[in-house]
RODRENLO-782265 format. One record per atom (N, C-alpha, C, O): residue in one letter; z negated, y negated, x negated. Coordinates in steps of 0.1 Angstrom, whole numbers, padded with zeros to 4 digits, always signed. Atoms other than C-alpha are relative to their C-alpha. Layout:
AZYX
...
This chain:
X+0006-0013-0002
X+0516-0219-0081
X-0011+0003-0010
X-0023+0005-0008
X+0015+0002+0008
X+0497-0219-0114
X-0014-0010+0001
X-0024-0010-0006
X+0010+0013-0005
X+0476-0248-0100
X-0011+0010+0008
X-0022+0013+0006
X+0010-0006-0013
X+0466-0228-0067
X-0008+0016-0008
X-0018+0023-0004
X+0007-0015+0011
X+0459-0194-0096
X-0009-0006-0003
X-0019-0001+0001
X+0012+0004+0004
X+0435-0216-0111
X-0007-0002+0008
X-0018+0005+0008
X+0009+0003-0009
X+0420-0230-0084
X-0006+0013+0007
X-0018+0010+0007
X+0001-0010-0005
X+0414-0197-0068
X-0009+0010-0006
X-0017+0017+0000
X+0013-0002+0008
X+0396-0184-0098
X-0006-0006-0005
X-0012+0001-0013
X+0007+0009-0001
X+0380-0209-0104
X-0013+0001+0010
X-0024+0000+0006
X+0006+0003-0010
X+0364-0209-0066
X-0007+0015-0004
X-0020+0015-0004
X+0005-0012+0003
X+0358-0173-0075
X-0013+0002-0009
X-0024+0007-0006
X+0012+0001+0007
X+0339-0178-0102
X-0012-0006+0001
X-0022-0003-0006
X+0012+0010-0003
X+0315-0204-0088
X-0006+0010+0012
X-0018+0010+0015
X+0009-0009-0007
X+0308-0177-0062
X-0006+0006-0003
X-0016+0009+0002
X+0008-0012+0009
X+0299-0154-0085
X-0016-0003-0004
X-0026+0003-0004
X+0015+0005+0006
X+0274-0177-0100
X-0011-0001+0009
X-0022+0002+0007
X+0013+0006-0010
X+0254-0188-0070
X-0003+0013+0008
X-0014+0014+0014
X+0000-0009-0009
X+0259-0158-0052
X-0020+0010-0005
X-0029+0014+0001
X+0010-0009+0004
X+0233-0140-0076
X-0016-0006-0001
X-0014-0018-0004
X+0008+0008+0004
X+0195-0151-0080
X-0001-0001-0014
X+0006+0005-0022
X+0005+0000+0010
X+0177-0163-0107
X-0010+0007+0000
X-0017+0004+0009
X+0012-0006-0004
X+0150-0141-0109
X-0008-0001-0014
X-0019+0006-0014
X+0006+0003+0014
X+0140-0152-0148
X-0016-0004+0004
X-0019-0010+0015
X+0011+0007-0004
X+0101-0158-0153
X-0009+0015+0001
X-0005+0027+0000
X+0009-0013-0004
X+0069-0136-0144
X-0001-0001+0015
X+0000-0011+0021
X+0000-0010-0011
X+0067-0113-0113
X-0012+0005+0000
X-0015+0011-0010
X+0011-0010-0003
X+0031-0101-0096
X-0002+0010+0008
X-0003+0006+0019
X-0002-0011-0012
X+0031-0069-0077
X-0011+0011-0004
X-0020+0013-0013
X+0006-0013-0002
X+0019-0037-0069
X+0007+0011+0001
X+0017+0010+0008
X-0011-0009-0007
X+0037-0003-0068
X-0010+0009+0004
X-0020+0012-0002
X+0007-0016-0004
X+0024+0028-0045
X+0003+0008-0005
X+0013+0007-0012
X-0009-0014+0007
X+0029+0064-0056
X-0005+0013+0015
X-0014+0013+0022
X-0002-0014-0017
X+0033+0095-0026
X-0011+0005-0007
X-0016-0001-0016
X+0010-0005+0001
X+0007+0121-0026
X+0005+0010-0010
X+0016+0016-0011
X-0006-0010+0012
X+0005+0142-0059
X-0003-0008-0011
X-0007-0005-0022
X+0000+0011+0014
X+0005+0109-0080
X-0017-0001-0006
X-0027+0002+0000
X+0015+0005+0010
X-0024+0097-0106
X-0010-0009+0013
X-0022-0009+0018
X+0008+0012-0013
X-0030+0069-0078
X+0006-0005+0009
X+0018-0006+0008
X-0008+0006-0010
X-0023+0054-0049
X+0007-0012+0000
X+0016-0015+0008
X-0009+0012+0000
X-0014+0020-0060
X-0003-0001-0014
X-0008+0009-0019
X-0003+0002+0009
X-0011+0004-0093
X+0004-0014-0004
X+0014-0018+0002
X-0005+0017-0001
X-0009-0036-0105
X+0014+0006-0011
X+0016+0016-0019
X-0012+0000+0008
X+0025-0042-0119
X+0004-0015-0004
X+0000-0023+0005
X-0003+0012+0001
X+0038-0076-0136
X+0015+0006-0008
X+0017+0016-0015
X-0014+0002+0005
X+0076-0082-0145
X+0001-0013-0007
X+0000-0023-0001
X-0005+0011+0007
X+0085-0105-0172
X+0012+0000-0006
X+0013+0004-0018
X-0015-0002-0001
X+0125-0110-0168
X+0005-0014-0008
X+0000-0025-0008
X-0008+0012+0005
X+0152-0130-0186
X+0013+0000+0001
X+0019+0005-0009
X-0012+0001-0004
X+0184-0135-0168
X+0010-0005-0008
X+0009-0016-0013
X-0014+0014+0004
X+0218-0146-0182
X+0006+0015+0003
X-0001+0023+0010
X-0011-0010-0004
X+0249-0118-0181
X-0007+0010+0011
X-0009+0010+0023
X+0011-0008-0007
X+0227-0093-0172
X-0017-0001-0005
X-0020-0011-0012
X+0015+0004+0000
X+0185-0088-0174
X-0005+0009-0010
X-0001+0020-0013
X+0008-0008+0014
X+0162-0079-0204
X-0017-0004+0010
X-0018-0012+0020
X+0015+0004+0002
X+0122-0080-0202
X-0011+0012-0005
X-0010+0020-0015
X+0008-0009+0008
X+0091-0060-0203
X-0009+0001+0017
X-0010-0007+0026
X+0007+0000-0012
X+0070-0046-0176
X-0017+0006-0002
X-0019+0013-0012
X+0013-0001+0003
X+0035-0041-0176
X-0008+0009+0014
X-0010+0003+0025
X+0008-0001-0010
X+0016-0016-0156
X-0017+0004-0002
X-0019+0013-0011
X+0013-0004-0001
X-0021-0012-0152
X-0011+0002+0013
X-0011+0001+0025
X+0011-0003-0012
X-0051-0003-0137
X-0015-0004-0005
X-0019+0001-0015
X+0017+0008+0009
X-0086-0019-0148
X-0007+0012-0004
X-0011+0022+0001
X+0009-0014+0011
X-0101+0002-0175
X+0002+0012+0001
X-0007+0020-0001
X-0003-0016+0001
X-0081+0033-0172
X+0016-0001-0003
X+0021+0007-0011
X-0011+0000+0012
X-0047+0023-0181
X+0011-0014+0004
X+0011-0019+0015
X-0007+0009+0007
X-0021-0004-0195
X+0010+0005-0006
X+0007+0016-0011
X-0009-0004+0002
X+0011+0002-0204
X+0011-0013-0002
X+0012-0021+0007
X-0014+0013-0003
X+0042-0026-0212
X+0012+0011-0009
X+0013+0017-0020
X-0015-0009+0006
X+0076-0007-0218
X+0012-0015+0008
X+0012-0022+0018
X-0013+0012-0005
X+0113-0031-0223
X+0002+0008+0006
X-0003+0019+0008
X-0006-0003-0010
X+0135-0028-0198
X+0014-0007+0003
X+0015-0018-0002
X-0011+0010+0000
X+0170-0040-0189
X+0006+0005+0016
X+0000+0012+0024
X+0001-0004-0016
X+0189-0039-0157
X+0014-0010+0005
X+0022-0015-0003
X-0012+0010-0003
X+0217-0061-0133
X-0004+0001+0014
X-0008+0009+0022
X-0001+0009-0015
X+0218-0081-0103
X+0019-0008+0003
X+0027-0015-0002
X-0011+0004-0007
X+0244-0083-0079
X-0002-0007+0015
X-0001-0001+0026
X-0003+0009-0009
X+0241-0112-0056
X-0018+0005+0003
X-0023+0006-0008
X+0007-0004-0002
X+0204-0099-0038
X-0007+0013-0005
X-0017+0018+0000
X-0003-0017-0002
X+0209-0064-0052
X-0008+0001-0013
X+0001-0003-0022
X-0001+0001+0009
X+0190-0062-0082
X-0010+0019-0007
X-0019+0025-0001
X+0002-0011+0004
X+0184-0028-0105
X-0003+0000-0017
X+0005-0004-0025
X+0008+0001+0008
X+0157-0023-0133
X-0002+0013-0007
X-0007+0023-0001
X+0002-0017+0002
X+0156+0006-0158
X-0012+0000-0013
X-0008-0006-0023
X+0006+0000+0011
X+0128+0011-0183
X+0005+0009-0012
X+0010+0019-0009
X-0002-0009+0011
X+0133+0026-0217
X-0012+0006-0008
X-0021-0001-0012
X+0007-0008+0008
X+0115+0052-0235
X+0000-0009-0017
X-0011-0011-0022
X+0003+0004+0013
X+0121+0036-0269
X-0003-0011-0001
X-0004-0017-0012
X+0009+0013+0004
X+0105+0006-0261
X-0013-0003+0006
X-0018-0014+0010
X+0015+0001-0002
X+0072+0016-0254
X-0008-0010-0007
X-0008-0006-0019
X+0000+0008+0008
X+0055-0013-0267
X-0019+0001-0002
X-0026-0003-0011
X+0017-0001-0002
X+0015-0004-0252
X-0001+0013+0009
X+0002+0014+0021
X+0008-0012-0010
X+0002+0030-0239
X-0018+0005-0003
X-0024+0013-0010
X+0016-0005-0002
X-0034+0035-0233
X+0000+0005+0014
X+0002-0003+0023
X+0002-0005-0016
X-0039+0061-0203
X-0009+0008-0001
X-0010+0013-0012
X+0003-0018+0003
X-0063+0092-0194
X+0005+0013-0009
X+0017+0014-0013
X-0009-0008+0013
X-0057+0120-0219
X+0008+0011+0008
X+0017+0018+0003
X-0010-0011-0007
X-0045+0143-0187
X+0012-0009+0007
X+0020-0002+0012
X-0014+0005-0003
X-0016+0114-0176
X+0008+0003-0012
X+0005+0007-0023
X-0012+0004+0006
X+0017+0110-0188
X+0006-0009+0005
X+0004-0011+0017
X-0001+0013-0005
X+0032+0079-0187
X+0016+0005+0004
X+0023+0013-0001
X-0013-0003-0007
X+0066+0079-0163
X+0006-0014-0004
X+0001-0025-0003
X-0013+0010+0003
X+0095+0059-0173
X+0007-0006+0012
X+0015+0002+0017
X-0005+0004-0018
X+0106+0041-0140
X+0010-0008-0001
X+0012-0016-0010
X-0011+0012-0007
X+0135+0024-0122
X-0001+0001+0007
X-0002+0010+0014
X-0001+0007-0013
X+0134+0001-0098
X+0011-0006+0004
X+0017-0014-0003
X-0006+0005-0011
X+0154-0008-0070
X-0006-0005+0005
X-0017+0000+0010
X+0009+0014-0007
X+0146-0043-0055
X+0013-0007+0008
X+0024-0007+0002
X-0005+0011-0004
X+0161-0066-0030
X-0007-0009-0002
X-0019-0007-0002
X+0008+0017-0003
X+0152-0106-0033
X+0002-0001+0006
X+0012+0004+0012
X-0002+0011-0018
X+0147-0123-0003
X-0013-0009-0001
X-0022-0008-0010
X+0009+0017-0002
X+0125-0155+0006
X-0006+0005+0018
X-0001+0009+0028
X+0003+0006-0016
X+0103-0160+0036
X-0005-0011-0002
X-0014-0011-0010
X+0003+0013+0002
X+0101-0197+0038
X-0001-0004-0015
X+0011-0003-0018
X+0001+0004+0010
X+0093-0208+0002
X-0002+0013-0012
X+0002+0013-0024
X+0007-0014+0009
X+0077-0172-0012
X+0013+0008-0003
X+0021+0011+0005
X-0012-0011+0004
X+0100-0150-0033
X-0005+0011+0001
X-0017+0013+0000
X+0011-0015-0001
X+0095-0114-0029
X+0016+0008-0008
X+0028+0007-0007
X-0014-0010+0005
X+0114-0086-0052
X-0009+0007+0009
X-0020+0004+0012
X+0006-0010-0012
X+0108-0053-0025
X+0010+0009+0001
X+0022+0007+0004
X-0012-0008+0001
X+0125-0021-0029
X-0014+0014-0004
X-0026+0014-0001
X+0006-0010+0004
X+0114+0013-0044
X+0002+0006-0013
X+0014+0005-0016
X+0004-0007+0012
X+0105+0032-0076
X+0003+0016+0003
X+0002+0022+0013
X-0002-0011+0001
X+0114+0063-0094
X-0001+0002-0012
X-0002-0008-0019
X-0001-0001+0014
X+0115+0079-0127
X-0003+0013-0008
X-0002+0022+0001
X+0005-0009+0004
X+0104+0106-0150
X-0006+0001-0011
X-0006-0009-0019
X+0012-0001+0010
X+0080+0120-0174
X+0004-0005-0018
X+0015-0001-0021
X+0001+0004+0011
X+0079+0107-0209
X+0001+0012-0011
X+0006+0012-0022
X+0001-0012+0010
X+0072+0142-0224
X+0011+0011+0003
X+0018+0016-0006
X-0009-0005+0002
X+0095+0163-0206
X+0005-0005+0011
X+0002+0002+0021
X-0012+0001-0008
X+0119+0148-0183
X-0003+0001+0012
X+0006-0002+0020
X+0004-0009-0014
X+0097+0163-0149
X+0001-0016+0006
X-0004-0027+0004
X+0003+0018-0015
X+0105+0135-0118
X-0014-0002+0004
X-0020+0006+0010
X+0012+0007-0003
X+0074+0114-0114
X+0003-0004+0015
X+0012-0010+0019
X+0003+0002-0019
X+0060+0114-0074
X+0001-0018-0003
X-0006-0025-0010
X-0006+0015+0001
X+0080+0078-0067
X-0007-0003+0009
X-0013+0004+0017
X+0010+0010-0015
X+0066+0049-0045
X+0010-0010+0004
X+0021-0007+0005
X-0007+0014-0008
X+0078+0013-0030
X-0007-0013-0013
X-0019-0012-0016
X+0005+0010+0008
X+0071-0016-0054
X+0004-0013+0013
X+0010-0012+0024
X-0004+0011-0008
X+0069-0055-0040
X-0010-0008-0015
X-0020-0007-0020
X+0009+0011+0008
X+0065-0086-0063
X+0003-0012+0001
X+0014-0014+0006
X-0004+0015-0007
X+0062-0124-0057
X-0004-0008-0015
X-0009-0002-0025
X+0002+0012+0007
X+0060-0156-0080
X-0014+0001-0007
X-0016+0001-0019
X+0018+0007+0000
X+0021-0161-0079
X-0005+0017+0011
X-0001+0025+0020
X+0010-0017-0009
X-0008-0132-0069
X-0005-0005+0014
X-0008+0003+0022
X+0004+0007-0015
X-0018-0158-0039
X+0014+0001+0011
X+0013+0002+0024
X-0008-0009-0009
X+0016-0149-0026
X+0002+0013+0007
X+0005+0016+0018
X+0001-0013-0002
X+0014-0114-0032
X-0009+0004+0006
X-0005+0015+0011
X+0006-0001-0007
X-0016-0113-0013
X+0001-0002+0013
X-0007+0004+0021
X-0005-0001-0011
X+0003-0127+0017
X+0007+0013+0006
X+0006+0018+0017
X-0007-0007-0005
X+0024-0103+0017
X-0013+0015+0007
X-0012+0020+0018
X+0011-0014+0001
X-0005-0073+0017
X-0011-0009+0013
X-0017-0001+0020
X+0003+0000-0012
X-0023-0096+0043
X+0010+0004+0014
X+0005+0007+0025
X-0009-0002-0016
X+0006-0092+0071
X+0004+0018+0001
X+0013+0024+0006
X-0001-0015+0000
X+0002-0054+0065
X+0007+0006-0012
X+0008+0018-0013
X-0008-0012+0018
X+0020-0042+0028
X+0004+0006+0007
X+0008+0004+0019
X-0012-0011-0001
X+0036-0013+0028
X+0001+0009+0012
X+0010+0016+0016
X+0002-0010-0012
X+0024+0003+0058
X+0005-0008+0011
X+0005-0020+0011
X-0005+0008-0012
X+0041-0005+0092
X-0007-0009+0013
X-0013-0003+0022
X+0007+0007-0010
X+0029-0034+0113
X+0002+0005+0016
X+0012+0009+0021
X+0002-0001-0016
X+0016-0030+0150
X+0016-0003+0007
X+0016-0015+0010
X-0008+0009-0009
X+0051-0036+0170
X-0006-0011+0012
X-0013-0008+0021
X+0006+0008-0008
X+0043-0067+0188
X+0003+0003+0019
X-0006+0001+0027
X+0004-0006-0009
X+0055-0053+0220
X-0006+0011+0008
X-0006+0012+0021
X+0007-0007-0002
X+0033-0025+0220
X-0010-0001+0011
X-0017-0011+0012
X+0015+0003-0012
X+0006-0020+0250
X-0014-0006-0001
X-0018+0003+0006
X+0014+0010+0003
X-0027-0039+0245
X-0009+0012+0003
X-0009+0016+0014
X+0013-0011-0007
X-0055-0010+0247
X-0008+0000+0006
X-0013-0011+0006
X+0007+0000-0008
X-0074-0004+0267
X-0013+0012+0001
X-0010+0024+0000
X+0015-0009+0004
X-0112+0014+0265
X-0004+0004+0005
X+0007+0003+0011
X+0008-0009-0008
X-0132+0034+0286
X-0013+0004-0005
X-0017+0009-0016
X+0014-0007+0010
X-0165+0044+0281
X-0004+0015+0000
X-0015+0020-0001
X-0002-0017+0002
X-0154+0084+0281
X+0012+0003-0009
X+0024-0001-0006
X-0013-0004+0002
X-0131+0098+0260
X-0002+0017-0006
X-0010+0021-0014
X+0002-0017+0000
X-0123+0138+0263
X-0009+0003+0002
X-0015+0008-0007
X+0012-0005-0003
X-0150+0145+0282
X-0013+0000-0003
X-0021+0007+0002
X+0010+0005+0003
X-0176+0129+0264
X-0003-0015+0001
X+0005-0021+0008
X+0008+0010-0001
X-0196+0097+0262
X+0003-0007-0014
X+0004-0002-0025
X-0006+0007+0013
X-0184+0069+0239
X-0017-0004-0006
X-0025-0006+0003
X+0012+0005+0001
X-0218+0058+0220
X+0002-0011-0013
X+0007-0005-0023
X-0003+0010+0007
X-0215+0024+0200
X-0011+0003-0016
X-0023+0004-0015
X+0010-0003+0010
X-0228+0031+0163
X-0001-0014-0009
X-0011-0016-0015
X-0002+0012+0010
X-0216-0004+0143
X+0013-0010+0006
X+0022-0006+0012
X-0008+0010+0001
X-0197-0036+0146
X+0004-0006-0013
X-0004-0005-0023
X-0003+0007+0015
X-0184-0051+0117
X+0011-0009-0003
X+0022-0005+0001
X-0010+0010+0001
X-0163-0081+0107
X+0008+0003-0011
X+0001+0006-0021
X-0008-0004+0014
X-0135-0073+0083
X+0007-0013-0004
X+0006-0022+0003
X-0010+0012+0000
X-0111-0099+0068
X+0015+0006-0003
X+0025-0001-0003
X-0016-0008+0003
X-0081-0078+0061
X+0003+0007+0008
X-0005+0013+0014
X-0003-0010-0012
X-0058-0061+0087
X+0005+0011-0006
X+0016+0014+0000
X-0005-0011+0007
X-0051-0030+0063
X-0010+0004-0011
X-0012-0001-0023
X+0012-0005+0002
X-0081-0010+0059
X+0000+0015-0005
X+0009+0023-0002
X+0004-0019+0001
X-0095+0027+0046
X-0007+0001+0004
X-0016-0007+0004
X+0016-0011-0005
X-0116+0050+0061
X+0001+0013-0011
X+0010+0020-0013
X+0005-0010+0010
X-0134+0072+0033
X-0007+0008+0015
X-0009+0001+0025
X+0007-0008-0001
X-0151+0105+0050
X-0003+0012-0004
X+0005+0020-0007
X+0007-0007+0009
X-0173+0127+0037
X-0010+0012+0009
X-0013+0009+0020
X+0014-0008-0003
X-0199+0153+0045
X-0015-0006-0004
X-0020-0009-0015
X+0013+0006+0002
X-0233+0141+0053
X-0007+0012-0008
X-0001+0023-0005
X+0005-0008+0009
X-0257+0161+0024
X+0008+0016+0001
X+0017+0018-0006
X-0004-0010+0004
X-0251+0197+0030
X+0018+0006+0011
X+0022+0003+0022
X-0017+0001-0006
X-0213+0208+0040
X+0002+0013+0004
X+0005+0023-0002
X+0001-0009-0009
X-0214+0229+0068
X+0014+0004+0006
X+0014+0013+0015
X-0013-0002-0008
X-0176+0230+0080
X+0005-0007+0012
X+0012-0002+0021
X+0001+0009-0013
X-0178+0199+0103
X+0015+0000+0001
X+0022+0001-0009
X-0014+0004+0001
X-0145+0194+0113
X+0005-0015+0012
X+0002-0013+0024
X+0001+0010-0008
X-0135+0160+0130
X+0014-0004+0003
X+0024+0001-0003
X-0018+0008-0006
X-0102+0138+0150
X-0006-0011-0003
X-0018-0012-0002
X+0004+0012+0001
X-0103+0103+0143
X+0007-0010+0005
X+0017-0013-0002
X-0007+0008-0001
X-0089+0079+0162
X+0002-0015+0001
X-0009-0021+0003
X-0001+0012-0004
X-0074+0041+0167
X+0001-0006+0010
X+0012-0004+0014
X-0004+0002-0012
X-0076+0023+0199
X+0006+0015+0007
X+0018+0016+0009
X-0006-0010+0000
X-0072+0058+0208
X+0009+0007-0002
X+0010+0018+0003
X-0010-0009+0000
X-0044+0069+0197
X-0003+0007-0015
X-0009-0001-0022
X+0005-0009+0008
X-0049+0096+0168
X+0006-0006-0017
X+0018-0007-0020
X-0001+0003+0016
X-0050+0084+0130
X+0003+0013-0011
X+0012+0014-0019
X-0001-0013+0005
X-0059+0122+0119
X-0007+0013+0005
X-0019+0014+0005
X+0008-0007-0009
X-0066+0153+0138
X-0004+0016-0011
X+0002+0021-0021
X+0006-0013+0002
X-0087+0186+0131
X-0002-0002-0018
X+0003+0006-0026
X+0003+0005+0020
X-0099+0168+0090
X-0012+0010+0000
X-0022+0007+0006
X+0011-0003+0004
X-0121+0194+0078
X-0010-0009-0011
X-0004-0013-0021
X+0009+0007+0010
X-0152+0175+0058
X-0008+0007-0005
X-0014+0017-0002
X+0001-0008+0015
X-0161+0181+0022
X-0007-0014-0005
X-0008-0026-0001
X+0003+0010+0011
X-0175+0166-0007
X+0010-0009-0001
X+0007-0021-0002
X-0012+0007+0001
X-0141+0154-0010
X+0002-0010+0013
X+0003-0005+0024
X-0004+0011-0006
X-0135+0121+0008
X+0016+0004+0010
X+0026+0009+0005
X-0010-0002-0008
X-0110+0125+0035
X+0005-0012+0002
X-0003-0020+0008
X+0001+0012+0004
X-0089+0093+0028
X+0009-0008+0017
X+0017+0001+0021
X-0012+0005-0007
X-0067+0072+0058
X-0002-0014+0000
X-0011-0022+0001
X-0001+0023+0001
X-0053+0036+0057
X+0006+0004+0015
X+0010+0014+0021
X-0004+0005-0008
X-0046+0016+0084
X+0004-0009+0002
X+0002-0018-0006
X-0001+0014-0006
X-0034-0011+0105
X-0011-0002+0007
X-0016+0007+0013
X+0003+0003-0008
X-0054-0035+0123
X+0006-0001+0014
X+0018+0003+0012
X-0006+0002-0007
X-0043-0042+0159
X-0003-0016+0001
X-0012-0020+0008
X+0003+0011+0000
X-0041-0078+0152
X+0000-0013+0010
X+0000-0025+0007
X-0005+0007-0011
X-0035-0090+0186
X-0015+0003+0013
X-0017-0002+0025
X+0017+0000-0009
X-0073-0080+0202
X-0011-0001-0011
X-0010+0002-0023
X+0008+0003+0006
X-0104-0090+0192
X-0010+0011-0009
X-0016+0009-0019
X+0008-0012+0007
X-0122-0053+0187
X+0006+0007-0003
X+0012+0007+0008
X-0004-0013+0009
X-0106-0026+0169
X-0008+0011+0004
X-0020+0008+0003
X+0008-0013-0006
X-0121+0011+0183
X+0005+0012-0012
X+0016+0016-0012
X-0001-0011+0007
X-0124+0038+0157
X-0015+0013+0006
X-0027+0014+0008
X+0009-0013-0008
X-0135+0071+0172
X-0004+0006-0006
X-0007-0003-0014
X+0003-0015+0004
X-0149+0105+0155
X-0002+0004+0011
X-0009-0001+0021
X-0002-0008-0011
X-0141+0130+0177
X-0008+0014-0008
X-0004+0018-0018
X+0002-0014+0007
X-0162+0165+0169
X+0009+0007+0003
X+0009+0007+0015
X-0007-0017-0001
X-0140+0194+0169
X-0009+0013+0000
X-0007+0023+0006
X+0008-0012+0000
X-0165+0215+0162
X-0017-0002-0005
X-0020-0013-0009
X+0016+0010+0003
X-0206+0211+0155
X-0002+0004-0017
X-0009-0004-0024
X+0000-0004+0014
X-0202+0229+0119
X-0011+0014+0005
X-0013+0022+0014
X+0014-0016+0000
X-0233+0257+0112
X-0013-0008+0000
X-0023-0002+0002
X+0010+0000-0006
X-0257+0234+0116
X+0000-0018+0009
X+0000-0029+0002
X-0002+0010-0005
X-0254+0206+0145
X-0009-0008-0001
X-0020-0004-0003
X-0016+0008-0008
X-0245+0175+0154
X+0005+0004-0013
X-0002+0008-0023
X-0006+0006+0011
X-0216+0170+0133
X-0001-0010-0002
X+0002-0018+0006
X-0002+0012+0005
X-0222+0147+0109
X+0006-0005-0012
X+0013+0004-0017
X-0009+0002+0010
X-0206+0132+0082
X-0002-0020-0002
X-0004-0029+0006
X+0001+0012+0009
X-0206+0098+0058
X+0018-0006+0004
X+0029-0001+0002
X-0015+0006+0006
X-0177+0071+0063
X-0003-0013-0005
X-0014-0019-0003
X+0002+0012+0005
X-0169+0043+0046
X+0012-0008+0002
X+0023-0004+0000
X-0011+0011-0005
X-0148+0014+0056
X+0003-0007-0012
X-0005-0016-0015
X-0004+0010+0009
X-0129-0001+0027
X+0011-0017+0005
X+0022-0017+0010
X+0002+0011-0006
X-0126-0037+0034
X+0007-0014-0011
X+0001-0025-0012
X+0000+0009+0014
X-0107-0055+0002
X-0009+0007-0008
X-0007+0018-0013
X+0009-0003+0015
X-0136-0055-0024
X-0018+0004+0009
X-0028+0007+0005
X+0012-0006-0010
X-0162-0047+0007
X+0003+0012+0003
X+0014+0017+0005
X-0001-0014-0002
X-0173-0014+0011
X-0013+0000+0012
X-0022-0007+0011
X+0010+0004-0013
X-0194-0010+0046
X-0006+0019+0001
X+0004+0026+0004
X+0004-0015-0001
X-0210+0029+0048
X-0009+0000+0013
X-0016-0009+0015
X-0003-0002-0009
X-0215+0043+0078
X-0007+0015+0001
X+0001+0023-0004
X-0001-0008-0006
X-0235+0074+0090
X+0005+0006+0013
X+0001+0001+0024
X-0007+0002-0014
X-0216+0088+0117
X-0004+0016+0007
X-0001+0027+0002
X+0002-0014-0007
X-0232+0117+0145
X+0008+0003+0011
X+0010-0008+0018
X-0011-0003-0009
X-0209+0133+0169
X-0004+0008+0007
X-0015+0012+0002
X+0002-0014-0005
X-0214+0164+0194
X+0010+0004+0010
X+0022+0001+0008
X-0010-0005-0007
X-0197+0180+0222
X-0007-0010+0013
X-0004-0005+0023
X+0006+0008-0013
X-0216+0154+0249
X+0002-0017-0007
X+0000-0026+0001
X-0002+0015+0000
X-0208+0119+0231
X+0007+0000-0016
X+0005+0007-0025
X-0008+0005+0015
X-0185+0103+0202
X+0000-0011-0003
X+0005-0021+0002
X+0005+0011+0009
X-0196+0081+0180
X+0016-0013-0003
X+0026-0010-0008
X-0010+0009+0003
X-0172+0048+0178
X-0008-0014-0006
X-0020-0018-0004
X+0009+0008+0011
X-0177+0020+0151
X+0016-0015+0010
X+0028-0015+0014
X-0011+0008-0004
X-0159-0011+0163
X+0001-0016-0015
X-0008-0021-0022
X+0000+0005+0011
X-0142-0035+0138
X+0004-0019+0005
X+0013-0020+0013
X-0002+0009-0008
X-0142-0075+0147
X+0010-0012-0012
X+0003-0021-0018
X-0007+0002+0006
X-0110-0088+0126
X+0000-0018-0004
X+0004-0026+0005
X+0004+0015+0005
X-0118-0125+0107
X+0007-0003-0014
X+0002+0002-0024
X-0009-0003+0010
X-0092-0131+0082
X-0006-0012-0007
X-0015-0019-0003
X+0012+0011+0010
X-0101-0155+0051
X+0009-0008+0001
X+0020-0003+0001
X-0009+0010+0001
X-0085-0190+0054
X-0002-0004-0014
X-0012-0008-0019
X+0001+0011+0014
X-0073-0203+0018
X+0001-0017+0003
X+0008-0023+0011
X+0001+0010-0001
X-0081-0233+0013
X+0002-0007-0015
X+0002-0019-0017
């Protein structure tokens, strides 16, 4: 009987071990933050050291506005793993003099597709000065930044096209007007922005903007202020259709207005005229970069 008690924990214990990863080593990622935050995304690196439970240091930045590495400790159960930073081991803060730096915990699952590790979960946390909950995001981090980049080519954080979705289909009218071709453009990424703006003076244009028709964002008044929207490609046809729909002509017609296509580290600008007799559409011709 004491034979089969050993054996039994024993078996126990060897589950325990394998069951959990190793996740020791450096981590490259990105975290998002909701609307309200400093920014929309954010590089992040994790440098972890496994045994009972997890110690390291996490590092976030943004090129030439801020850096940060605060310890951290944390525990993994089996895929499950949970990361908490500490206030008293701020080790590097350089930010804007109107941020405050947020103290975060992450929740991450591991999982593998084929060879690539990915931690992928979500962020949370609170202010440094008083305690106020910092607007949380979704973190994702891989081995190597040429991984991490897979992942953010197959769409990141935003939801991919369902593949059985309908294939679009175009017309050269939509709502009563006249589609009029203003640009083509080859992109290499399928998860894109559109910046829009007010062309020089800002009359109250107000515009709908859509994807293969179906509506991205309706009735955007345009400002000085950039009106921001990501997207997916539809990576399953060769043109991509982005509309400006006028809503209205503003105070002094057509409506017009500035966009800009962000494209990775390509920025493509775009004057765009619209009216109540035709709608300007920019079409986008999807050419992804092969590593070699």
């Amino acid at each position: 009987m004491k034979i089969l008690l050993y054996v039994a924990i024993f078996s126990l214990l060897i589950t325990a071990s394998v069951s959990a990863q190793d996740v020791s080593g450096k981590w490259y990622g990105k975290i998002s933050q909701g609307p309200g935050g400093y920014s929309q995304l954010y590089d992040l690196e994790l440098d972890l050291n496994q045994n009972a439970n997890i110690t390291g240091e996490s590092y976030s930045y943004i090129t030439n506005i801020l850096d940060a590495r605060v310890g951290l400790s944390g525990s993994i159960s089996g895929n499950h793993i949970e990361l908490q930073e500490s206030k008293e081991l701020i080790r590097q803060e350089r930010l804007p003099f109107s941020w405050v730096l947020c103290i975060k915990k992450f929740i991450l699952t591991y999982r593998k597709e084929g060879d690539i590790e990915y931690l992928q979960g979500d962020w949370s946390g609170v202010s440094k000065e008083d305690g106020d909950a910092c607007v949380p995001g979704k973190i994702i981090l891989s081995r190597t930044k040429p991984e991490l980049q897979k992942f953010f080519d197959k769409g990141g954080f935003n939801n991919p096209i369902p593949p059985d979705s309908p294939i679009p289909i175009f017309t050269s009218n939509f709502n009563n007007t006249v589609i009029t071709k203003v640009s083509e453009i080859i992109v290499n990424h399928p998860v894109l922005q559109i910046r829009i703006y007010d062309y020089m003076k800002v009359d109250n244009d107000t515009v709908s903007v859509y994807l293969n028709r179906s509506s991205l964002t309706k009735n955007a008044g345009i400002s000085k202020h950039a009106v921001k929207i990501d997207f997916n490609l539809d990576t399953r046809i060769d043109l991509n259709e982005i509309l400006l729909f006028a809503e209205n002509l503003g105070k002094i017609p057509p409506n017009t207005s500035m966009m800009e296509i962000i494209d990775g580290k390509h920025i493509y600008k775009l004057k765009i005229e619209s009216d109540k007799q035709k709608t300007a559409a920019i079409y986008l011709r999807y050419r992804p970069i092969i590593q070699r």
